[in-house]
C-alpha positions in Angstrom: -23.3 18.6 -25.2 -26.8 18.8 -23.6 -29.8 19.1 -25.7 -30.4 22.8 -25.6 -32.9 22.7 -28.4 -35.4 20.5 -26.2 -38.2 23.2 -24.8 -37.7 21.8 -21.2 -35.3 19.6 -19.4 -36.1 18.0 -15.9 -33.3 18.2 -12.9 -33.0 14.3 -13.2 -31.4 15.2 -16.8 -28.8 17.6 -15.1 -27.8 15.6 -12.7 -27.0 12.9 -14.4 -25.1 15.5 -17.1 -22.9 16.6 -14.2 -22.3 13.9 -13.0 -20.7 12.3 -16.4 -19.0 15.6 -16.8 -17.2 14.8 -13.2 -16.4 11.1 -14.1 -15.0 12.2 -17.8 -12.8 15.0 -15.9 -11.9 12.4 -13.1 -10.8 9.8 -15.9 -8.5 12.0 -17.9 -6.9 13.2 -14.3 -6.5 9.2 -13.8 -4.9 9.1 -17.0 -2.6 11.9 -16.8 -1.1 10.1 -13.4 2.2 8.3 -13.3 3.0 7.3 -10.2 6.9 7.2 -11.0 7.4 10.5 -12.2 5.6 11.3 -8.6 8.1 9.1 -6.3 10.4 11.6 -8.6 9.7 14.8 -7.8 9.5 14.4 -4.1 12.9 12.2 -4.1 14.4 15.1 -6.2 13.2 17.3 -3.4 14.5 15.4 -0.5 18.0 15.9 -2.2 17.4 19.3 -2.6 16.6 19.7 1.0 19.7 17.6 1.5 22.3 19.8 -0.2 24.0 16.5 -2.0 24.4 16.5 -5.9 22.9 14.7 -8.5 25.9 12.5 -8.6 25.2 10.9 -4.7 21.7 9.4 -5.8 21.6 9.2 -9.8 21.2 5.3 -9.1 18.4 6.0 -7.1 16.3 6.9 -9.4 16.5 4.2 -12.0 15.1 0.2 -11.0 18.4 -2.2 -11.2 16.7 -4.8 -13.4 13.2 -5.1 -15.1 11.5 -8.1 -15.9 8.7 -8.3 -18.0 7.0 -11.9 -18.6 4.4 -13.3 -20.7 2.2 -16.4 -19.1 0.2 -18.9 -20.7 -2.5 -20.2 -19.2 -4.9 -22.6 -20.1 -8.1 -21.3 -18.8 -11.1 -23.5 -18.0 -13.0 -23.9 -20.9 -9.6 -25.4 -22.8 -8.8 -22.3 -24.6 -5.1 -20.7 -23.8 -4.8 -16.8 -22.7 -1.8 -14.9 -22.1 -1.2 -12.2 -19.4 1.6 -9.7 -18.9 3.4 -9.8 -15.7 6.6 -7.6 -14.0 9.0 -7.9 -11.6 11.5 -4.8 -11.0 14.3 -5.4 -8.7 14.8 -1.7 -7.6 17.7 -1.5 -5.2 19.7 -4.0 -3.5 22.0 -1.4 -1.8 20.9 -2.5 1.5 19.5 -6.0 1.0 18.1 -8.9 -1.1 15.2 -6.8 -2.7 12.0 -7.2 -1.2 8.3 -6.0 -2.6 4.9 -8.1 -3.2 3.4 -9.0 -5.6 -0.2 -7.7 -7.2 -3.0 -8.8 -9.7 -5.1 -5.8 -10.5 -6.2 -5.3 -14.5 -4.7 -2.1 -14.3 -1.8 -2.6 -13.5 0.9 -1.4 -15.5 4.9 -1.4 -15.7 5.0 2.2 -14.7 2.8 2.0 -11.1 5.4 -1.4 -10.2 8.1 0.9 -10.7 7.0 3.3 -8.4 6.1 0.6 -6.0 9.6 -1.6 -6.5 11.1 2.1 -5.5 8.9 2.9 -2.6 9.6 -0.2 -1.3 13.2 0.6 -1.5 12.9 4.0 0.8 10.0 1.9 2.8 12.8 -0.2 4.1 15.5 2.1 4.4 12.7 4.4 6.8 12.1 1.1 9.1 15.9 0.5 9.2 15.7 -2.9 7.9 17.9 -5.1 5.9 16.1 -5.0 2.3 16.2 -3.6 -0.6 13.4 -2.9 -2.9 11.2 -4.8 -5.4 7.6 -4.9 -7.0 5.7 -7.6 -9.3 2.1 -7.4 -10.6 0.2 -9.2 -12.9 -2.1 -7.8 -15.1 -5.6 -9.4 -15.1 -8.7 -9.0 -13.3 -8.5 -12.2 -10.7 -12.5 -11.6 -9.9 -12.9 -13.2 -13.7 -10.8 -16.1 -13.0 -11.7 -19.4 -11.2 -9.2 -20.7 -8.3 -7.6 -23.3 -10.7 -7.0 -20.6 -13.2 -5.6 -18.3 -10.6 -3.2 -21.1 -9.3 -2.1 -21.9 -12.7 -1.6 -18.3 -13.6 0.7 -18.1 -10.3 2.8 -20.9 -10.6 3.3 -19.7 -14.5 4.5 -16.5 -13.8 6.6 -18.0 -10.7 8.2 -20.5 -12.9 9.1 -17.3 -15.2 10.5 -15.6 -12.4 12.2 -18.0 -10.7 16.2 -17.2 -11.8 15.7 -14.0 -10.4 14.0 -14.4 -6.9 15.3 -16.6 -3.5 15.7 -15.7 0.3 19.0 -14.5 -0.2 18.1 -12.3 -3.8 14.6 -11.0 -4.1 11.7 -12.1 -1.7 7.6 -11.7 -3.0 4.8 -11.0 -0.6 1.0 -10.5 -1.1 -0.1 -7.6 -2.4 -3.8 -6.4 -4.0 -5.7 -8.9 -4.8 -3.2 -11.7 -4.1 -3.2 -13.7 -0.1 -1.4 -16.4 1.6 -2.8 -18.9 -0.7 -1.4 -16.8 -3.6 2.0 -17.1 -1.2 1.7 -20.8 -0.8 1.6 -21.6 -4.9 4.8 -19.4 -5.4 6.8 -21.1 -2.7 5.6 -24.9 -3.5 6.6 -24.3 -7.3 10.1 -22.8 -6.2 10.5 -25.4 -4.1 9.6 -27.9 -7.1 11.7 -25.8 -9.5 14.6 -26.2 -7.2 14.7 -29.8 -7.0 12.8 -30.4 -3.6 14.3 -28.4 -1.6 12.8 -26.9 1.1 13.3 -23.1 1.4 10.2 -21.1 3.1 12.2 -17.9 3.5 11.4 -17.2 -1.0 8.2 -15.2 0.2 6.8 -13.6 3.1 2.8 -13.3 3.6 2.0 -17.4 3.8 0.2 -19.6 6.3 1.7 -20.3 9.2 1.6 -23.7 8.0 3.9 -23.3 5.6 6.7 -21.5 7.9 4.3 -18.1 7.7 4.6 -15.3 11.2 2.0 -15.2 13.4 0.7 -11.2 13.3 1.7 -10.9 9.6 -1.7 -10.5 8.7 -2.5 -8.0 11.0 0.9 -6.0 10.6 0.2 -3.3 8.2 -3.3 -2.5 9.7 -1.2 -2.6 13.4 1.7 -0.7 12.2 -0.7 2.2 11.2 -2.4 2.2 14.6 1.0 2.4 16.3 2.0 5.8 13.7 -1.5 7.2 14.5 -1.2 6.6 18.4 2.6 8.6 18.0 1.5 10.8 15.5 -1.7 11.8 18.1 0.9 12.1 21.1 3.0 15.2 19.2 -0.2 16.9 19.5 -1.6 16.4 22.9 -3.9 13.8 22.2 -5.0 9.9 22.3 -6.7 7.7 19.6 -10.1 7.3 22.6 -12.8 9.2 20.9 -10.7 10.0 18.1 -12.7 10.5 14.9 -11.9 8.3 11.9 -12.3 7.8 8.6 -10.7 5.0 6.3 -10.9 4.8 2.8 -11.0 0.9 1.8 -11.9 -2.0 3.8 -9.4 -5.1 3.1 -6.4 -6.3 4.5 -5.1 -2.9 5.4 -8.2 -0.2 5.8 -10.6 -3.3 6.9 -7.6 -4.7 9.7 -6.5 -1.0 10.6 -10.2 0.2 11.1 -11.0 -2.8 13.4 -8.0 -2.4 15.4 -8.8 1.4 16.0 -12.1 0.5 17.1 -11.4 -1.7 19.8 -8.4 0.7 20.8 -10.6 3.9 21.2 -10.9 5.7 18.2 -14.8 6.1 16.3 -14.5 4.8 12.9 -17.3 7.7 11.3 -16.8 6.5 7.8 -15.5 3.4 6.2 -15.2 2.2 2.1 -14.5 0.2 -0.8 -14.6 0.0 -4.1 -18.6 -0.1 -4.3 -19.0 2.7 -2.0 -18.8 4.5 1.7 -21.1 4.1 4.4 -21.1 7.6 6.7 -22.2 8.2 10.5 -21.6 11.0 12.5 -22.2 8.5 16.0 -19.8 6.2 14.3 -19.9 2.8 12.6 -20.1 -0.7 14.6 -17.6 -2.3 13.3 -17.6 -5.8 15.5 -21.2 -5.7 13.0 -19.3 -4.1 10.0 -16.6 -6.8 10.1 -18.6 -10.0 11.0 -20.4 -8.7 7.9 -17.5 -8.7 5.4 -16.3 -11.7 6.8 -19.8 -13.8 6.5 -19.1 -13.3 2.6 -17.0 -11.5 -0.3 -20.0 -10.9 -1.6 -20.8 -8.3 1.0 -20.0 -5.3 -0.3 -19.9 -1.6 1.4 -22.1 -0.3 -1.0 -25.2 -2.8 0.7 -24.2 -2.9 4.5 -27.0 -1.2 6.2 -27.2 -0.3 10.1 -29.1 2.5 11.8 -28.0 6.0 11.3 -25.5 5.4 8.7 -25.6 7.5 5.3 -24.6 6.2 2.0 -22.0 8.1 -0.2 -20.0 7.9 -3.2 -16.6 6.4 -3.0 -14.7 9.1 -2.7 -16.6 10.5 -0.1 -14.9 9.1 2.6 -12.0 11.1 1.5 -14.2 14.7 3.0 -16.3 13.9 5.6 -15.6 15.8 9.0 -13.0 13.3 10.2 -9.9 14.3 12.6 -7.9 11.3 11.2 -8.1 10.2 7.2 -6.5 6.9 6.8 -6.4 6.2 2.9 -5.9 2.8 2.1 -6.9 1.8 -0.8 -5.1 2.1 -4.1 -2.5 5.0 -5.7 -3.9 8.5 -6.4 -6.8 8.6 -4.3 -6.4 12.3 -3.0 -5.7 14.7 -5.7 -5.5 18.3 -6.1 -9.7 19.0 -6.2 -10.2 16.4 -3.6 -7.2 17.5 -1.4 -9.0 21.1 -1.5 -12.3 19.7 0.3 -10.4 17.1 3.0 -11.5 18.1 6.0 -9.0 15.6 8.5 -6.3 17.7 10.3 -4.6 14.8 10.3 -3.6 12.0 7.3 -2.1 8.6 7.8 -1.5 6.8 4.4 -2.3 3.0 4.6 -2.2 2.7 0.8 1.1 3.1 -1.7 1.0 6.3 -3.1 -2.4 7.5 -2.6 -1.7 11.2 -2.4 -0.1 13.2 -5.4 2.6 15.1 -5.5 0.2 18.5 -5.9 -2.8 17.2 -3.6 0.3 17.1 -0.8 1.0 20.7 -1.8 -2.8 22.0 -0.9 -2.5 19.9 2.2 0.6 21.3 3.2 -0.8 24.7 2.5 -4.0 24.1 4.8 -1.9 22.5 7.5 -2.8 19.0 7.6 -0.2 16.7 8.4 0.3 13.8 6.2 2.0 10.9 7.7 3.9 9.1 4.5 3.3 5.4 3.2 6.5 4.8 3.4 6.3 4.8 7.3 2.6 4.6 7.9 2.4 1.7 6.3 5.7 -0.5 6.6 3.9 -2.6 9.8 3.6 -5.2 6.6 7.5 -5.3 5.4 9.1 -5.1 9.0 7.0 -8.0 10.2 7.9 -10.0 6.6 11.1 -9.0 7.7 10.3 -10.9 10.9 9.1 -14.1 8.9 11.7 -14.4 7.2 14.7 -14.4 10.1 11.9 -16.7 11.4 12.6 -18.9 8.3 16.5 -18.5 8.2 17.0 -19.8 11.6 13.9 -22.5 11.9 12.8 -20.9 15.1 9.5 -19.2 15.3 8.0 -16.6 18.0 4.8 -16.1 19.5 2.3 -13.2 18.5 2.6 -11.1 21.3 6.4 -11.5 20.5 5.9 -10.7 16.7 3.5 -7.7 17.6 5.9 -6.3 20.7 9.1 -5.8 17.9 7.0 -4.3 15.3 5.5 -1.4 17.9 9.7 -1.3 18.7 10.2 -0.7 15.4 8.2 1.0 13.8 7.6 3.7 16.5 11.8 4.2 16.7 11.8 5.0 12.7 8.3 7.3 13.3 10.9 8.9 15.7 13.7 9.7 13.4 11.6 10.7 10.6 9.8 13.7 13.0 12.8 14.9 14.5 14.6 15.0 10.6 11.6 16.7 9.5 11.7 19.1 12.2 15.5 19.6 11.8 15.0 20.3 7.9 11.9 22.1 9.0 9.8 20.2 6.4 7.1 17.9 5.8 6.8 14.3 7.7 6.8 12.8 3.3 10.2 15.3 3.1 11.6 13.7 6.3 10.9 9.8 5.4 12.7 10.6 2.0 15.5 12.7 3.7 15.8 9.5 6.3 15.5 7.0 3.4 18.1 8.4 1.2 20.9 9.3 3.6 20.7 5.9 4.3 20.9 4.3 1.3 23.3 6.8 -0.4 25.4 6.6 3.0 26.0 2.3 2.4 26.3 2.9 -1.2 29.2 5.1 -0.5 30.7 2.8 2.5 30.0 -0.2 -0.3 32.7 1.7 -2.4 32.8 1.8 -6.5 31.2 -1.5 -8.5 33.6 -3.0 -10.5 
């Protein structure tokens, strides 16, 4: 409590009291999250909408197979630490499982659930042989050196290894974890499988090592093409479009750029350090020649004229007409939901809107365009890599890029005309779309015995 006794408390006192009252109430709505029971409720409601019983998708709501590993590392200074790690192997109605793999220190079981089984209905939306998977690490890779991360990857891939292969369960990069990250896991599979050559275990590596050109670009490209479609339904183009994109990596950073150069004015861009704000819109040929000069260069220090700083979450409210979160899970909640000013949302992160925040958007009209197609550029053009792989015959980027716009534009299709046939929400029809198809080749598959 403040110090009410004092005779007289300045505003600089206040402000700083609020502002811990806002980051304590922020931090036990963080902690009340769980991403699972979210993929829940809305999967529960997509079979409601459906009219098919609890019976038809009772699998689909349980992972196949979870694997939880312990790694020993020896870390730099000689002494030995272990970290947890996961793998859950979701579904495998429609194909070898398929899901990356992150290192973040909060990760948790729980959140690689919900990603092993948005992955699952990912796939299913793009029409795509896969099934569904997640792994995660959990440890902070900024406090770790690049031997101890390689040792800490080829540990847990060694722990892994009986349950992963191009025709069972293929990783990809996730947060926090690259190509290099890729290469380690498929050298020490490789190894573990007596010297064998077999590039199609993960997706997401140099092209070097068998990786598709465009994979790097696909998720950031895959959510241009859904905002370019999802822009068309209303009358309108991504030139002069007004932006805003929450995180500035491998998704937001890539998807931001790629807007740029196609039209749109990025007003407002972040990370985890902060978001930089302008109503003329950001440079971002100068914003991304920044980030990539150093990984030191944070948002939070990037200065250019006419740009205002903000918090982190203030990208999330600015006067945007499109909001592309992508950074991590449960970004827009209910009291930030209430202040989004986008008409329009496009989800480049996993997750990043809860179950009640959607509800409030709903309510003020927005329309939210789901992860689970907004953001599947990444797994259709991993699905690409690896038919690259099986056959040993490789395409060219335009090639790579041409299928994916195929693709992923044909399942934005058939999600807006289910969700106009159900009359429901774009996240309603992705679910309705995934599960009729998964429940449709479970059936066709017959009883297990």
């Amino acid at each position: 409590k403040p110090p009410f006794c004092l005779k007289s408390i300045d505003k600089t006192f206040f402000t700083a009291y609020n502002k811990a009252l806002l980051f304590v109430s922020e931090v036990k709505t963080m902690s009340k999250y769980d991403p699972y029971q979210n993929m829940l409720k809305v999967l529960d409601s997509a079979a409601g909408k459906m009219g098919i019983t609890a019976d038809d998708y009772a699998f689909l709501r349980y992972p196949e197979r979870t694997i939880t590993v312990h790694v020993p590392v020896k870390m730099d200074d000689g002494h030995t630490k272990v970290f947890e790690g996961y793998r859950v192997q979701y579904s495998s109605v429609r194909g070898p499982y398929k899901g990356g793999i992150r290192y973040h220190r909060d990760t948790d079981l729980g959140e690689v659930t919900a990603l092993a089984a948005w992955m699952s209905l990912k796939c299913a939306v793009a029409g795509i042989p896969y099934g569904g998977g997640k792994g995660g690490i959990t440890v902070d890779p900024r406090a770790l050196s690049m031997g101890e991360l390689e040792r800490l990857t080829r540990g847990y891939t060694k722990a892994i290894a009986p349950v992963i292969g191009p025709d069972m369960d293929i990783p990809a990069p996730d947060v926090n974890t690259n190509s290099q990250t890729m290469a380690w896991i498929l050298d020490t599979f490789n190894l573990l499988s007596g010297g064998k050559s077999l590039p199609g275990v993960v997706t997401g590596k140099p092209t070097e090592l068998g990786g598709s050109l465009g994979r790097n670009e696909s998720t950031g490209r895959g959510v241009l093409f859904v905002m370019r479609e999802t822009l068309k339904k209303f009358g309108k183009s991504l030139a002069g479009t007004k932006v805003a994109v929450q995180g500035a990596g491998n998704v937001g950073g890539i998807a931001a750029q790629l807007l740029y150069e196609a039209g749109c004015t990025i007003i407002a861009i972040s990370d985890s350090t902060g978001s930089i704000y302008s109503e003329k819109g950001i440079d971002m040929n100068k914003f991304t020649a920044y980030k990539e000069a150093s990984t030191k260069n944070k948002v939070a220090n990037y200065e250019e004229e006419g740009i205002v700083h903000l918090p982190c979450e203030g990208v999330l409210t600015v006067p945007a007409d499109v909001l592309v979160p992508a950074a991590l899970e449960n970004s827009i909640t209910e009291e930030i939901a209430k202040d989004v000013k986008a008409k329009i949302i496009v989800e480049g992160a996993n997750g990043p809107t809860t179950a009640e925040a959607d509800a409030v958007l709903e309510e003020k009209g927005i329309t939210v365009v789901p992860d689970i197609l907004a953001n599947s550029g990444g797994v259709i053009v991993s699905y690409f890599e690896w038919v690259q792989n099986l056959q040993n015959y490789y395409w060219s980027e335009e090639e790579v890029n041409s299928r994916l716009e195929t693709t992923i534009v044909s399942a934005f299709e058939t999600v807006w005309k289910c969700a106009e046939k159900y009359k429901t929400s774009l996240r309603l029809g992705a679910y309705i779309t995934a599960v009729d198809r998964i429940v449709t080749t479970k059936k066709l598959k017959g009883s297990a015995i």
